[in-house]
VOMIMAR-272484 format. One record per residue (C-alpha): residue in three letters; x, y, z; residue number from 0. Coordinates in steps of 0.001 Angstrom, whole numbers, plus 500000, padded with zeros to 6 digits. Example, Ala and Ser with C-alpha at 12.3 -4.5 7.8 and 13.67 -1.06 7.14 Angstrom:
BEGIN
{"ALA", {512300, 495500, 507800}, 0};
{"SER", {513670, 498940, 507140}, 1};
! end
This chain:
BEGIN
{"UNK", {523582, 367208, 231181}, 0};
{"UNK", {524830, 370416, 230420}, 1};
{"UNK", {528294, 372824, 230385}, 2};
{"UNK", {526244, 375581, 232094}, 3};
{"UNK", {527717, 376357, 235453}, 4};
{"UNK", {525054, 375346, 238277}, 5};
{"UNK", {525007, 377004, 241252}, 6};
{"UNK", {524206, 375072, 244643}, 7};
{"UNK", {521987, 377129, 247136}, 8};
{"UNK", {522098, 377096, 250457}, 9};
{"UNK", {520370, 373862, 252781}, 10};
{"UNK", {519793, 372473, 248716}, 11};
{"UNK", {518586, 369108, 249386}, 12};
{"UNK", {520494, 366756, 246820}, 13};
{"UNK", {518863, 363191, 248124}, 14};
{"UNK", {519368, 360863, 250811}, 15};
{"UNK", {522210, 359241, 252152}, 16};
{"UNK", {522306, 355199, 251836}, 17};
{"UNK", {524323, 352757, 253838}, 18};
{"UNK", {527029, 351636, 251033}, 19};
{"UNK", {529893, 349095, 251295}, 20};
{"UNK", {532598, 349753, 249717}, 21};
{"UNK", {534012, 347456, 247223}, 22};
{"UNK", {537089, 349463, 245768}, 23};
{"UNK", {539149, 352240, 245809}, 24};
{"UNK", {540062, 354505, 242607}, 25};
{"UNK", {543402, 355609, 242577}, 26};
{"UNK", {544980, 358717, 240153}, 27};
{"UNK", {548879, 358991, 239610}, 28};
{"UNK", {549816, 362324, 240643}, 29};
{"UNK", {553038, 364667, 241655}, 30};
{"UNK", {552832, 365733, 245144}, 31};
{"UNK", {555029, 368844, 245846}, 32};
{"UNK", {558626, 367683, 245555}, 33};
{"UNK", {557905, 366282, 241869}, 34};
{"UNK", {557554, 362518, 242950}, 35};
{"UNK", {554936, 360460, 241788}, 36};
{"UNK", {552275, 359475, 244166}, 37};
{"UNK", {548787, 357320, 243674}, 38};
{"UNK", {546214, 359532, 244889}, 39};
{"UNK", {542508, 358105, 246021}, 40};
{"UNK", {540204, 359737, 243145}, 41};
{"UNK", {537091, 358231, 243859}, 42};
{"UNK", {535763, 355146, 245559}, 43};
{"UNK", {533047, 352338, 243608}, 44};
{"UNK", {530796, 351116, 245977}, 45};
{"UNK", {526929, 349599, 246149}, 46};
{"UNK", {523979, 350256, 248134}, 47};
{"UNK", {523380, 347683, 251260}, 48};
{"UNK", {519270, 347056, 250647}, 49};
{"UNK", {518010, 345077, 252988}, 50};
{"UNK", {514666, 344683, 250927}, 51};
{"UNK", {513254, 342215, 248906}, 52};
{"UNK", {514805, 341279, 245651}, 53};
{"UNK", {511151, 339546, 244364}, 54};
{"UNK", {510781, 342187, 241553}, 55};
{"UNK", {514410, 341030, 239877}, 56};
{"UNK", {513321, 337216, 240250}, 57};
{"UNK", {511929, 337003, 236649}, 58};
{"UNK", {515905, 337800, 236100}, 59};
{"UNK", {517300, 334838, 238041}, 60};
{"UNK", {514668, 332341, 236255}, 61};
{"UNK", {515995, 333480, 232925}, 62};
{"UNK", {519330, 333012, 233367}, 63};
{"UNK", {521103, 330769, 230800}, 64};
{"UNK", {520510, 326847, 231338}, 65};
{"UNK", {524287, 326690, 230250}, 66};
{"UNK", {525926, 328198, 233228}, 67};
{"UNK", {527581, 326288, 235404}, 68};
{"UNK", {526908, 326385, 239251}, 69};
{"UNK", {529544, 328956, 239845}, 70};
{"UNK", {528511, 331290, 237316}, 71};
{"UNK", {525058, 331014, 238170}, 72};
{"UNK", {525734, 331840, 241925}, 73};
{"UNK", {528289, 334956, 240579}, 74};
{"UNK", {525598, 335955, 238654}, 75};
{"UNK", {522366, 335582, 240923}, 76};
{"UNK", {524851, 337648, 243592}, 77};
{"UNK", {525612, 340393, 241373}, 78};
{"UNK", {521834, 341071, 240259}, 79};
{"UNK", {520966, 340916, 244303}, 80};
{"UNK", {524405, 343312, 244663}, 81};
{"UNK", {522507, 345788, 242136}, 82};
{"UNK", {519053, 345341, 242941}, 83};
{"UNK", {518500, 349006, 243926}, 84};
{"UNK", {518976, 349655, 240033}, 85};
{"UNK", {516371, 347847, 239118}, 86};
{"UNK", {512467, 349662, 238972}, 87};
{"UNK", {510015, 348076, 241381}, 88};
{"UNK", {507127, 349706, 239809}, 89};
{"UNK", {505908, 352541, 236697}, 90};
{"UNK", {506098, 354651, 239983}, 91};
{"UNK", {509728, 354630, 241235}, 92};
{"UNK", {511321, 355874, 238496}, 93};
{"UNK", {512171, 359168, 240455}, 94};
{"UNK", {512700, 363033, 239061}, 95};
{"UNK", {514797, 365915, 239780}, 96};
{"UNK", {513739, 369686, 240113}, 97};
{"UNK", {517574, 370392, 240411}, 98};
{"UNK", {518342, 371074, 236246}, 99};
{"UNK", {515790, 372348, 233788}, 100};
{"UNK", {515755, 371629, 230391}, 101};
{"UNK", {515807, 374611, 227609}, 102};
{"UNK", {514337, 373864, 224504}, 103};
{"UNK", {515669, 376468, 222059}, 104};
{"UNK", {513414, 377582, 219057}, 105};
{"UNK", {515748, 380700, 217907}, 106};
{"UNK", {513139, 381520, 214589}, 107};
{"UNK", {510001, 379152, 215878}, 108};
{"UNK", {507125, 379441, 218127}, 109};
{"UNK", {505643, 376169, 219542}, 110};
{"UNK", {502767, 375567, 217324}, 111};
{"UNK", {499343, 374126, 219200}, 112};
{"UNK", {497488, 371261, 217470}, 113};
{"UNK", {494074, 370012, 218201}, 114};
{"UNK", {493550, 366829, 219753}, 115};
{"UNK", {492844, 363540, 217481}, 116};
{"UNK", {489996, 361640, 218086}, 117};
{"UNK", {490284, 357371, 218332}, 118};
{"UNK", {488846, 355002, 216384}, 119};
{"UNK", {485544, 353656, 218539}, 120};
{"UNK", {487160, 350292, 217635}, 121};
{"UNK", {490310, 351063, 220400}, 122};
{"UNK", {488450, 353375, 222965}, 123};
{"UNK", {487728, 350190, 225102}, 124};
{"UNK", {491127, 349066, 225231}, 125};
{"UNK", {492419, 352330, 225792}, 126};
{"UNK", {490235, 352772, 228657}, 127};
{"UNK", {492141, 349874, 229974}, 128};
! end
């Protein structure tokens, strides 16, 4: 994140739009323009509808603690199926953005270049794994 203003061009793709329900509203106290206090909608919290599979978040159900009782159990399998989009399928879905780049700033230092290190024969198998 960063302070620097970002400016959005035109047809900027920023994702994809989800089907969400929403689950709350969040409401701001605010003076409309006779001086009376009014509660305002700020913002809304809501999660995404997946109709996928929640297999990759199963190892998450079997570890749940043995002293829940039924009801938490069932609160808490619901909200891990609730938020399963959160949850990485794979090293692969991770996703990136091309919208910010980073700046590393070296004001009195270039970026020095260092030879590569050879392994110790004893690891290259498993590191070929």
């Amino acid at each position: 994140m960063t302070d620097e203003p970002y400016q959005v061009q035109k047809d900027q793709l920023f994702g994809t739009a989800s089907k969400v329900e929403v689950i709350g509203l969040i409401f701001q106290s605010v003076q409309d323009g006779e001086g009376l206090k009014v509660n305002a909608v700020k913002g809304m919290a809501a999660f995404k509808v997946t109709e996928g599979d929640t297999e990759h978040i199963n190892c998450f159900f079997e570890a749940l603690p043995t002293e829940l009782s039924e009801g938490q159990r069932a609160e808490a399998v619901e909200f891990l199926r609730r938020n399963v989009q959160v949850f990485s399928k794979s090293e692969f879905d991770v996703g990136q953005t091309d919208l910010v780049e980073l700046k590393i700033e070296t004001p009195d230092s270039r970026p020095v270049r260092q030879a590569l290190r050879r392994h110790p024969v004893a690891y290259l198998l498993l590191i070929d794994d």
